[in-house]
N, C-alpha and C positions, 0 to 999 in steps of 0.2 A: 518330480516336483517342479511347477514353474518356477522360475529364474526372477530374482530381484535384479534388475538391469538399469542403469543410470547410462546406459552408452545406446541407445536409442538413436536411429539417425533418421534426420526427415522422410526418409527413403520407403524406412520400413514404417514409419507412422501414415503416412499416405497409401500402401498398399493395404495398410487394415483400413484404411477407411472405404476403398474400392472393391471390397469383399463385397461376395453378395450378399444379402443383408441379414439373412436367415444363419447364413455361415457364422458372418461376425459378430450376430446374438450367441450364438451356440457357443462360441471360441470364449468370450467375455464371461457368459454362466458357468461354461468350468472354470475359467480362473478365480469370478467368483467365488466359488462354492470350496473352491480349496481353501480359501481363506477367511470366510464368511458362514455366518448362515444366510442361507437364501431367504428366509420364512419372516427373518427380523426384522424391524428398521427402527434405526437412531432418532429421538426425538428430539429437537433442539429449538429453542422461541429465542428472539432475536428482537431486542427494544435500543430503539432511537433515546442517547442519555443527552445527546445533545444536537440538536436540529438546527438544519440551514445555516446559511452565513457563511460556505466556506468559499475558500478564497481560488480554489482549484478552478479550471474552467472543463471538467468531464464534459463531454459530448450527452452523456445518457441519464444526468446524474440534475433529478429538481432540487437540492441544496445546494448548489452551488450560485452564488451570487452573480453567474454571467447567465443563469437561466432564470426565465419568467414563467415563473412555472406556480406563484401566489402562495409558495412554502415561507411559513414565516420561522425566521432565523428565534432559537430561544436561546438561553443561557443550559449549563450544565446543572442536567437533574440533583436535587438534592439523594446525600448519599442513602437516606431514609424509603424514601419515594423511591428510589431503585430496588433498596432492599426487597420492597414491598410486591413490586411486581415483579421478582426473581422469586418469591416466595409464590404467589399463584401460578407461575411457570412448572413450579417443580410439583403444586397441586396438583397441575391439568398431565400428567405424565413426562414434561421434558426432564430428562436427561442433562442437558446443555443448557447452558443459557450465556448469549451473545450478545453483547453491547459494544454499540459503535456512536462513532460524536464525529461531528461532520467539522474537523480540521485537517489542515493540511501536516499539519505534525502540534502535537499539544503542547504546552507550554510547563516548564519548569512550575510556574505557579499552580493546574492542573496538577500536576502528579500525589499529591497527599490526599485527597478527594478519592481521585483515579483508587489509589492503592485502598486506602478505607473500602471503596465499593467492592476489590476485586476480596480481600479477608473478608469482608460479612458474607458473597455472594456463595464463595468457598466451605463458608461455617456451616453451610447449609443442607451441605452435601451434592452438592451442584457440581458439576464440571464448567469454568469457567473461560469464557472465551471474549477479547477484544478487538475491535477496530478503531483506530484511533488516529491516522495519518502515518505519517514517514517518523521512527523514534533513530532517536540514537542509542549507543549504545549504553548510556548510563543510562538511560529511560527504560529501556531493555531489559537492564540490569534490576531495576525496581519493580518493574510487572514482575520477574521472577522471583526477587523475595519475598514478593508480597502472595506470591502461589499463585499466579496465574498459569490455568494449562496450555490455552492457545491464545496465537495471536495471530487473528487475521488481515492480508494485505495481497488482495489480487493481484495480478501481473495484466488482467483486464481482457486482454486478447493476445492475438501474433506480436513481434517485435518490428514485425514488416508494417503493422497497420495502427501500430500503436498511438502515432503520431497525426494522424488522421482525428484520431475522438480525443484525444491531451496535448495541449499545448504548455501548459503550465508546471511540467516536471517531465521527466524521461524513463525510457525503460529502464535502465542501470538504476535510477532511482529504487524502484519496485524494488529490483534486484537487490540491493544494499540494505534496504529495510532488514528482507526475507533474512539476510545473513547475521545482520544485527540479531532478531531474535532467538535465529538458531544458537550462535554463538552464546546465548543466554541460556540457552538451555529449557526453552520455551517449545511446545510442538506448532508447528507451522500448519495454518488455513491458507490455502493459497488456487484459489481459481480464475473464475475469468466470468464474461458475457458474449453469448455469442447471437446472431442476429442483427448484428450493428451495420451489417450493408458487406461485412466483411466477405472473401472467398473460401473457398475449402481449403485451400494452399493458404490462407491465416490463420486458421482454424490447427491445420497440422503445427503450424510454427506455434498455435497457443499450448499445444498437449506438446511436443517437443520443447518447451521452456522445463517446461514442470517435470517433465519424467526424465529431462539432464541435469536436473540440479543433485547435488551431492548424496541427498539424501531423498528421498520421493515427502511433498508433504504430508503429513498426518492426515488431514481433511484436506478436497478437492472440491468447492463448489462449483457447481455448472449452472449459470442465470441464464433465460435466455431474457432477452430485451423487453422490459415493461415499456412499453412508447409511453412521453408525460410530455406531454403538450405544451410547449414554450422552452423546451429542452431541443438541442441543436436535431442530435438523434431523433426525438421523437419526433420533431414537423420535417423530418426527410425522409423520415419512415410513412408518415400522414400524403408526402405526396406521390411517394414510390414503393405501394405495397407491394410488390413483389419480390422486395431487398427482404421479405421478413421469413425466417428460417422457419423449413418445412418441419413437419414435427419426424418426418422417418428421419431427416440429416441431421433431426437435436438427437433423437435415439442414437445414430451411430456415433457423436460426441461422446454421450458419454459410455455406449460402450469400448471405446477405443482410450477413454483416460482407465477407462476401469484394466481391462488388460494390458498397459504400459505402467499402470501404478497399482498395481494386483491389492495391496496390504494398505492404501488408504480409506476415508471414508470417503465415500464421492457422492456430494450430496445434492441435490433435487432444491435450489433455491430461487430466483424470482422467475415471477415469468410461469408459476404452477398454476396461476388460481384462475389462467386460459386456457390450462388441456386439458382434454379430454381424459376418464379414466382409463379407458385403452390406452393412451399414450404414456400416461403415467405407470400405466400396469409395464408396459413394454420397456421403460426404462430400470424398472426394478427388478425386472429379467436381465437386461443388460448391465447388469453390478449397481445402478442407484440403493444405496443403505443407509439413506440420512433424508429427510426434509427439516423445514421450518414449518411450527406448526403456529396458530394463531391466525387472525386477521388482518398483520400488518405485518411488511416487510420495509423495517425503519419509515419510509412513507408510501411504500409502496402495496396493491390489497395482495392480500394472500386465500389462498384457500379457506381457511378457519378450522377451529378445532371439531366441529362435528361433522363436517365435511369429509377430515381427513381417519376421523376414526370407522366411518360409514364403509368410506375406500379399504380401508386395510380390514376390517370386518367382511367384505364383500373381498377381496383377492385371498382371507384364512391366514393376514401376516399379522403378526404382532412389535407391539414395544421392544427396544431393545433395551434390555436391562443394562444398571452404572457399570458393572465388571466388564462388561463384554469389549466397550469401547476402548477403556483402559488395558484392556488386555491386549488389543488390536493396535494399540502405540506402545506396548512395549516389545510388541513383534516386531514393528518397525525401527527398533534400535540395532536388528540385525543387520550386517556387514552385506552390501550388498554384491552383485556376483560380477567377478571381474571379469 
């Protein structure tokens, strides 16, 4: 049986990345498959509750107030209006349903809105998931009374290149977050974006963040970089297409989070609704078991829903049903191997 490992060293994450490539699909589908079905995938929609205006300066990121990217900044969605489209979500088959609001950490005032959304979205039978900037721990404290299952907060990329696409907070930041929530007793989203001009040696340092942390998170997304025009990343990318990650090196990403984090879900997020179904087919060989499904990824397009049923009609995979997921985070409360 493979091994739950938190003691991962850049070493050995760089040498799965250097496998031949056939190798380290094969290596990745049995770890896979020991923890997974192969045939299934997670469904999850993911709506923007509160747009633009934030105060962060992300490199890659059209809501942030340092890019000209013509996102207009709005207020936070009523708690109704959310309900509403948490409720077509879970019509169209998600599973999940993810809300994010573009601050740098919410505000005490926020939080009774916040917690109304996360009990209605819950009542629903949803699996409920957040983004919402940097919390504390009493903030922390509250998404989890209020029954929040996850809370998401990337770590973005390596710690080496971090500093490169964020100037307006730190790695440790990230870091502190992730612990705030665990500590809550919340399950952890925690991925990254790769394609930002980074190297493969950042790339290992972003999947050696996440497979040393104490606990591996519940979900792993893997974006690869939507380019948005007036966005730092995107007109650097507009003049140096060759900075832009090949689709074999997005494969091997995520086949190498998939075998260093065997027992999360690692999921297929921005950046889909430019591959190819071959490449998509190819990352769900190499353990991908989650998308976002819909038209829109908070501003960014996505695939859409008949798109994506077409795909997995045509590859013979199905929905993954609500038990499976939850069944898959409470496998991950196992002790990991010393």
């Amino acid at each position: 049986m493979t091994e739950i490992r938190t003691d991962w060293t850049r070493e050995e994450i760089a040498d799965l990345f250097d496998l031949p490539f056939t190798e380290l699909l094969f290596r990745a589908a049995t770890v896979h498959r020991e923890f997974h079905s192969p045939e299934q995938i997670q469904l999850c929609t993911l709506l923007s509750i509160k747009t633009g205006g934030c105060p962060e300066d992300c490199g890659y990121c059209s809501q942030s107030v340092k890019a000209d990217s013509e996102v207009e900044a709005t207020k936070l969605m009523e708690v109704q209006s959310v309900l509403q489209r948490a409720a077509q979500a879970k019509d169209a088959g998600s599973q999940r349903f993810c809300m994010g609001a573009a601050w740098r950490n919410p505000k005490d005032r926020d939080m009774p809105a916040i917690v109304e959304i996360v009990k209605g979205v819950r009542a629903m039978g949803l699996e409920t998931c957040m983004t919402l900037g940097m919390l504390t721990p009493k903030q922390a404290d509250m998404l989890k009374e209020a029954g929040l299952d996850y809370y998401n907060h990337n770590v973005d990329t390596g710690p080496e290149y971090y500093e490169r696409v964020i100037s307006t907070r730190n790695y440790q930041d990230r870091l502190d977050t992730l612990q705030n929530v665990r500590d809550a007793g919340i399950n952890v989203c925690s991925g990254g974006i790769v394609g930002m001009g980074e190297t493969r040696e950042d790339r290992v340092g972003f999947v050696h963040t996440l497979a040393t942390l104490e606990r591996h998170p519940e979900s792993v997304p893997v974006n690869a970089l939507v380019p948005v025009k007036g966005t730092v990343l995107g007109d650097m990318l507009a003049d140096t297409p060759l900075a832009k990650i090949d689709d074999i090196e997005f494969v091997r990403t995520v086949a190498v989070a998939r075998i260093t984090m065997s027992m999360s879900m690692v999921r297929l997020s921005a950046g889909r609704e430019s591959m190819s179904e071959a490449t998509q087919a190819l990352c769900f060989m190499a353990g991908a078991n989650s998308i976002f499904t819909g038209d829109k990824l908070l501003t960014a397009p996505n695939a859409g829903d008949d798109s994506d049923s077409a795909l997995l009609a045509k590859l013979g995979m199905t929905a993954l049903q609500q038990e499976e997921p939850m069944r898959a985070c409470k496998m991950a409360e196992r002790e990991p191997a010393e």
